[in-house]
C-alpha positions in Angstrom: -58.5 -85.4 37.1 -59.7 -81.6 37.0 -58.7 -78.9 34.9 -56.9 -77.4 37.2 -54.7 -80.6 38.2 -54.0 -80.8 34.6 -52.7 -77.1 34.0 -50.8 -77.8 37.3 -49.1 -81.1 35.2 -48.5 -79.5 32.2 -51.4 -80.4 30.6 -53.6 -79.2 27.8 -54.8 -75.5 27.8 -57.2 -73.4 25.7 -55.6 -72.6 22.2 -58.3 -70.0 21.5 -57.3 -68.6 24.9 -53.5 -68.6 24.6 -54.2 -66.8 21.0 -55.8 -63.8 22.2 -53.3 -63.4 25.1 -50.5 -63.7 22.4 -52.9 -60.9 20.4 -53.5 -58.8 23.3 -49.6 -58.9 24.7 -48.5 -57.9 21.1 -51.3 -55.0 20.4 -50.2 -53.4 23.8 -46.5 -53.8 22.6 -47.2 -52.1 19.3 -49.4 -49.6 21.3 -46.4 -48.8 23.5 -44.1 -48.3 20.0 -46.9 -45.8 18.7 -46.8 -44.1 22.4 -42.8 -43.8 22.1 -43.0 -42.2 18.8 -45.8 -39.3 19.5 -44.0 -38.3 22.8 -40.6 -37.9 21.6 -41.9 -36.1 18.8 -43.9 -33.8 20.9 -41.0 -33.7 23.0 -39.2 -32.4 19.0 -41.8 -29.5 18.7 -42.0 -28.5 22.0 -38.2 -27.8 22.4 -38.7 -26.3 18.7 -41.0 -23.9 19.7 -40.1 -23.0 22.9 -35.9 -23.3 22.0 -34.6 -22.2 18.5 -37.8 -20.5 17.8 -37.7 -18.0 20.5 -34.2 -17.4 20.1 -34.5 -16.1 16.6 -37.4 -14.3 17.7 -35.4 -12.7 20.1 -32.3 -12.1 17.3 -34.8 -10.6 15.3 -36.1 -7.6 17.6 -32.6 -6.7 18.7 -31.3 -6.9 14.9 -34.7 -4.4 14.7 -33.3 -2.6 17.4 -30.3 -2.0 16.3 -31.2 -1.3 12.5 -33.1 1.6 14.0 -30.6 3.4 16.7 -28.3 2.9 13.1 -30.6 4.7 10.8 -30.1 7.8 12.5 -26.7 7.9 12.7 -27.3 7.2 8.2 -29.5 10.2 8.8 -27.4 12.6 10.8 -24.3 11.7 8.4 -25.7 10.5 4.9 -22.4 10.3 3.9 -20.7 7.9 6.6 -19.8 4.8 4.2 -19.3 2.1 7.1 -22.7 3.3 8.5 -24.5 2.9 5.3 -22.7 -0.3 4.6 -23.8 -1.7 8.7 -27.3 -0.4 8.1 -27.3 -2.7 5.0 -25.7 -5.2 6.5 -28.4 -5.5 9.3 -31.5 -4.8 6.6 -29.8 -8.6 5.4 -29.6 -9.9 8.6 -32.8 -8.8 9.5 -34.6 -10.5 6.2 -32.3 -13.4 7.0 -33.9 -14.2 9.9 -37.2 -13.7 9.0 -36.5 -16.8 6.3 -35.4 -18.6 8.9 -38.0 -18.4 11.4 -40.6 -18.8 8.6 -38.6 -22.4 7.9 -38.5 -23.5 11.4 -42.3 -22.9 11.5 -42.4 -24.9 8.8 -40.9 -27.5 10.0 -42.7 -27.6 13.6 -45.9 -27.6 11.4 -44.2 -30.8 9.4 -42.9 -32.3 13.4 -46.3 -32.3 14.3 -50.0 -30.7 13.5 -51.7 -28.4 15.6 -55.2 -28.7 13.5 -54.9 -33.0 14.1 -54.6 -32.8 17.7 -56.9 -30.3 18.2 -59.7 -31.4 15.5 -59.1 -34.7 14.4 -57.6 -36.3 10.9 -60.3 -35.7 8.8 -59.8 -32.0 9.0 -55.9 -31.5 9.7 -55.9 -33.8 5.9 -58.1 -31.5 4.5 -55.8 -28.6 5.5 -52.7 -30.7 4.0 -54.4 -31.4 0.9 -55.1 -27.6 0.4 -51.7 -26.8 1.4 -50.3 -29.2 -1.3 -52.6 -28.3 -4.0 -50.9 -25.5 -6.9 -52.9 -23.6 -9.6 -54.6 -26.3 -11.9 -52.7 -29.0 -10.1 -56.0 -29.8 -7.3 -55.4 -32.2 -4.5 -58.5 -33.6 -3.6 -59.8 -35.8 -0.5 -62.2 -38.7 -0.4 -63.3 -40.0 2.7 -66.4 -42.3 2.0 -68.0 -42.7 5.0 -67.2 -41.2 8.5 -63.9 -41.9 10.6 -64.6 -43.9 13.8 -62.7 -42.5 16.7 -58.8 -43.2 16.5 -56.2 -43.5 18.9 -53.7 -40.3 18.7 -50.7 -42.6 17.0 -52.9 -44.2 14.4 -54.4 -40.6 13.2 -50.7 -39.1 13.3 -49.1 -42.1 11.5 -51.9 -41.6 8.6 -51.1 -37.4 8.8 -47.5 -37.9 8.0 -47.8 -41.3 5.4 -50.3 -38.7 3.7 -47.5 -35.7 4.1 -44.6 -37.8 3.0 -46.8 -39.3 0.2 -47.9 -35.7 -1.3 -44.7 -34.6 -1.1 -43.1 -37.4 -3.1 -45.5 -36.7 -5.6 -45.0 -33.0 -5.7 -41.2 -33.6 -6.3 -41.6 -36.4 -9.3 -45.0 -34.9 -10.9 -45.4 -31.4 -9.7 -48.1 -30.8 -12.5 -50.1 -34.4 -11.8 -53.6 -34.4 -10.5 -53.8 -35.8 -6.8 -56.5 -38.2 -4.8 -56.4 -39.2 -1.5 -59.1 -41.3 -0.7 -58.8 -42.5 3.4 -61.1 -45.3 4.9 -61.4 -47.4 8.0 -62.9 -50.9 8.9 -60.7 -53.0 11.4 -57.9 -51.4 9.7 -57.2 -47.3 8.9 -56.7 -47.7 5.0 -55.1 -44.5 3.1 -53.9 -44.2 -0.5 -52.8 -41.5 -2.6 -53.1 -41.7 -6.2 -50.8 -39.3 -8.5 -51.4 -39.0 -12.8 -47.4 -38.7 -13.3 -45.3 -40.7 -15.6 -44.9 -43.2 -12.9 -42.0 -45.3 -12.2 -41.7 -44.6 -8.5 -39.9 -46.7 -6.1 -38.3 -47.3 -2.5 -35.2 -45.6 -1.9 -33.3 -47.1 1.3 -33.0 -44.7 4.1 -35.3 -42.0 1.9 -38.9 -40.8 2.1 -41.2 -43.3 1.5 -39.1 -46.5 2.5 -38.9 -44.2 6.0 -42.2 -44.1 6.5 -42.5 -47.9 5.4 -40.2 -48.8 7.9 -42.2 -46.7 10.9 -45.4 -48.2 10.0 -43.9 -51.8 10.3 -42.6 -51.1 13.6 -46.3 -51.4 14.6 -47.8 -53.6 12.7 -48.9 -51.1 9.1 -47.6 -52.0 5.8 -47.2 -49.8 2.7 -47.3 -50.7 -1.2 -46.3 -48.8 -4.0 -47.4 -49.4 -7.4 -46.0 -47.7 -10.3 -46.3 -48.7 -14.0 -44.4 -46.5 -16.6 -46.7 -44.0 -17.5 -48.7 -44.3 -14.0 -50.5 -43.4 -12.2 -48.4 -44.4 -9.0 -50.6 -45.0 -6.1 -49.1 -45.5 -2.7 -51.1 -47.7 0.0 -50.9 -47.4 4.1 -52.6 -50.1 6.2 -52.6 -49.2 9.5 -53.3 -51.3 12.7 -56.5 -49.7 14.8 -54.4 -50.8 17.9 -57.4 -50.9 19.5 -58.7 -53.1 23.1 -59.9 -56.7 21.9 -63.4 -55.5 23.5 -63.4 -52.6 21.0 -66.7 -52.0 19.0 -64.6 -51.8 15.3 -62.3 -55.2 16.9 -65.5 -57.2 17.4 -68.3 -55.9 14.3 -68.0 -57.1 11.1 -66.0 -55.1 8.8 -68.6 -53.1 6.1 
């Protein structure tokens, strides 16, 4: 009987075959996940930036405005007290919402970053790392050997582990040297090492179990070891996502 009178029965088929369909069907499903994630949150800074941002920019220039056709009526009658007290009113207001464009900027920058879309992760870490390093209190980056090419969800997944990371050590040992050393075979590998007293931990629904939970939805994991006394170092594994046919899929890992 032929092979294809058996598969027409119900006979046997290729394992090896049916196991890198079932590998191929779930890499494009977590590929999909990754997609979902970077468009809606492109979707997040765009309406951002081109929403709530303009609007205050627009508050801010008539607050301006108005802060200047008031000043003269402070000037023509120095000593008209609801005028004085509206002038100073507005010189608030006008501060005010300078603070708070300055923190929606900051957090588009946090949504998404302009320097890892346009450059790559290697630079847009080395811009975080600098951005989270105080004084005496360095951050410093390692990357071994060079980056291969990575798709757009797997570089943004290891940007905001390494943001969420840094930022959990800056809130629990603000003085504590910092290492992030980042590597890539088969599998993107990032850790951050911090000197502090240690003791760190998953919190449901908070920070770092977050970010464990998004890089499970495809496929990453995260560990956390933290002795009393540290260091704590926090681990990402994350998924390459990359065709079967794929030069880092098929070489031997270094």
């Amino acid at each position: 009987m032929t092979r294809g009178a058996l598969d027409a029965l119900g006979g046997p088929t290729d394992p090896t075959a049916d196991h890198a369909e079932r590998i191929r069907h779930l890499t494009d499903s977590r590929r999909r996940i990754v997609d979902a994630f970077e468009i809606e949150r492109a979707r997040i800074e765009r309406d951002l930036h081109d929403g709530a941002q303009q609007f205050l920019v627009a508050a801010s220039l008539k607050v301006g405005e108005a802060a200047l056709a008031l000043d003269h009526v402070t000037t023509t009658y120095p000593q008209d007290h609801a005028a004085r007290t509206a002038a100073h009113l507005l010189d608030q207001a006008q501060d005010d919402t300078a603070s708070a464009l300055a923190a929606l900027r900051e957090t588009v920058a946090g949504v998404h970053s302009h320097l890892l879309t346009e450059q790559g992760l290697e630079p847009a870490l080395r811009e975080l790392c600098a951005r989270f390093s105080r004084g005496e209190r360095p951050v410093t980056l390692r990357i071994p050997h060079p980056l291969p090419a990575l798709p757009d969800g797997v570089a943004s997944a290891a940007w905001f582990f390494t943001a969420e990371a840094l930022t959990n050590a800056t809130k629990h040992a603000p003085t504590a040297p910092v290492s992030v050393v980042v590597a890539a075979d088969r599998t993107l590998h990032v850790t951050v090492v911090d000197e502090g007293p240690g003791g760190a931990d998953f919190v449901p629904g908070h920070g770092l179990a977050g970010m464990r939970e998004r890089l499970s939805a495809f496929g990453g994991t995260m560990t956390i070891a933290s002795p009393s006394g540290g260091p704590t170092t926090v681990s990402a594994r994350i998924p390459l996502l990359l065709n079967a046919a794929h030069p880092a899929l098929t070489e031997e890992s270094p």
